[in-house]
C-alpha positions in Angstrom: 150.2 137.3 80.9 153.7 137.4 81.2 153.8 141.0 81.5 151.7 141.0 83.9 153.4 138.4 85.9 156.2 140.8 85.9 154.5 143.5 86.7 153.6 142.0 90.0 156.8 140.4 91.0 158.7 143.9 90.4 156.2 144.8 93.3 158.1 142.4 95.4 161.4 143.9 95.2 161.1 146.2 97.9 159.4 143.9 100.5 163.0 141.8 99.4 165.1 144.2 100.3 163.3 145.0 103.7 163.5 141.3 104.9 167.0 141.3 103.8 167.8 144.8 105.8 166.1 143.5 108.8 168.3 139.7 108.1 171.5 141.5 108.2 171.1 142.8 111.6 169.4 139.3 113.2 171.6 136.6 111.0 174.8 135.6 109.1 176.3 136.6 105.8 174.9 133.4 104.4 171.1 134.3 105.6 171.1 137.4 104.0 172.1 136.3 100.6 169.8 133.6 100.7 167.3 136.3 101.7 168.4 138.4 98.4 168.2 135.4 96.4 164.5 134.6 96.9 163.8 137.5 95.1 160.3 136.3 93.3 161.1 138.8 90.5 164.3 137.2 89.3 162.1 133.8 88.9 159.2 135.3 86.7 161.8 136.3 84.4 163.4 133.0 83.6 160.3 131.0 84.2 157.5 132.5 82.4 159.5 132.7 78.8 160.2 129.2 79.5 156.2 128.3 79.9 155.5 130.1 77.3 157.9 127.7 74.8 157.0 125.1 76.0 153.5 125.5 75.3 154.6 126.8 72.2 156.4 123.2 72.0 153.5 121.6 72.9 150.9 123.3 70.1 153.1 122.9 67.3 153.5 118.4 68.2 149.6 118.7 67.3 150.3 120.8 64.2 149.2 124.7 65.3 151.5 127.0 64.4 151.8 129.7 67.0 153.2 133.1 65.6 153.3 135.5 68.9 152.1 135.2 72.6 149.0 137.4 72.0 147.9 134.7 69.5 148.5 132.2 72.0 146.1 134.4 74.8 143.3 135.0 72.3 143.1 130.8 71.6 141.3 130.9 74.8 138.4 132.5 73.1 137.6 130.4 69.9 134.6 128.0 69.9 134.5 125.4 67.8 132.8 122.0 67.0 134.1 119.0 66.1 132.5 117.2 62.9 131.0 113.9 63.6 
């Protein structure tokens, strides 16, 4: 997932840097790096390692231990049933 995620914010690089050529002729200094700084790419990068800890995190408090991400994708797919 995260790969994918990437994958499609690299796509928005260009877009980016479009918005921020047409900013520098219609605003400021300031409007163009805020323009450069929205880059969506730049946020998958920090934020999606970051989800993935924490659910991580969040596994191991009710004792599953985790060992890599495409662990963590397949645990979508298990069916159990719960003894009664």
């Amino acid at each position: 997932m995260q790969t994918q995620g990437e994958a499609w914010a690299n796509r928005t690089v260009y877009p980016t840097l479009g918005v921020a050529g047409l900013s520098v002729l219609l605003a400021e200094p300031q409007g163009v790096a805020t323009v450069l700084s929205s880059n969506f790419s730049e946020v998958m990068r920090i934020v999606t390692p970051l989800g993935m800890m924490n659910y991580l995190r969040l596994a191991a408090k009710q004792g599953l231990l985790i060992k890599d991400g495409r662990s963590l994708e397949l645990l979508q797919q298990v069916d159990f049933k719960l003894k009664t």
